[in-house]
N, C-alpha and C positions, 0 to 999 in steps of 0.2 A: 504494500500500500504506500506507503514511501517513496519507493521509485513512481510510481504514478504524481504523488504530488509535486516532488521535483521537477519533474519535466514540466510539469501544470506552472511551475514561476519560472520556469526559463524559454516558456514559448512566450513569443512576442502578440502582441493585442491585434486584433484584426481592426485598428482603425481606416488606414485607408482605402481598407475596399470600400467601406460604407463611405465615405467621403465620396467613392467614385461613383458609386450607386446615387446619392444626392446630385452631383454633378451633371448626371444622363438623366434623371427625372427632372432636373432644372429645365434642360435643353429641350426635353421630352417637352415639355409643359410649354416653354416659350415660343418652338415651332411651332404647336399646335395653332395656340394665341394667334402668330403672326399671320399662318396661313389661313385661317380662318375670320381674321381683321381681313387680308384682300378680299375674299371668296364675299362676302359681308359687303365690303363696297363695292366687288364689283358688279354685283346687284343694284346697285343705286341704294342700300338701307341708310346711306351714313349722311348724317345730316349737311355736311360743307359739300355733297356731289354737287356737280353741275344737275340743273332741268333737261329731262330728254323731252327732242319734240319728235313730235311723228308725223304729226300734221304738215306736210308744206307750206299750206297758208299761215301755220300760224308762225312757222318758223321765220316767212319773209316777213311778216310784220314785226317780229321782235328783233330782226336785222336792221328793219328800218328805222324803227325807234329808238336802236343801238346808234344808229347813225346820226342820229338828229341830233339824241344827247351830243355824241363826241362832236358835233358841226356846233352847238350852243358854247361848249368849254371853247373851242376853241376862239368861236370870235369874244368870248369873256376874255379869252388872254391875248390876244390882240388888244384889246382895250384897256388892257391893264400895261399892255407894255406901251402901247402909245402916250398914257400917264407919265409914266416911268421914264 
């Protein structure tokens, strides 16, 4: 019985397997997350997507609109720089 418990204090601890096991279930767990944040947006669930259109009409009118805005800013800064 002796001889068993000796060998029992001169074998070394099994810490870093378990460290490594923590390690692989960290990674396990982050790739999941990550790949499943795209798979998630790239559905459109995620709030900051862009609006998909479908409609063509409605797509050129918010072109159009786009455009007007950016024609308004600009003659705003034209007229800021003619100030200036």
């Amino acid at each position: 019985m002796a001889g068993l418990y000796d060998e029992m204090r001169r074998a070394k601890p099994v810490i870093g397997s378990s460290r490594k096991v923590y390690a692989l279930v960290l990674v396990v767990v982050v790739l999941v997350g990550v790949i499943g944040f795209l798979i998630y947006g790239g559905y459109g669930g995620l709030p900051f997507t862009t609006e998909r259109v479908t409609n063509p009409e409605q797509a050129a009118n918010t072109l159009s609109d786009l455009g007007n805005d950016l024609g308004g800013i600009t003659d705003e800064l034209k007229g800021m720089e003619n100030l200036l």
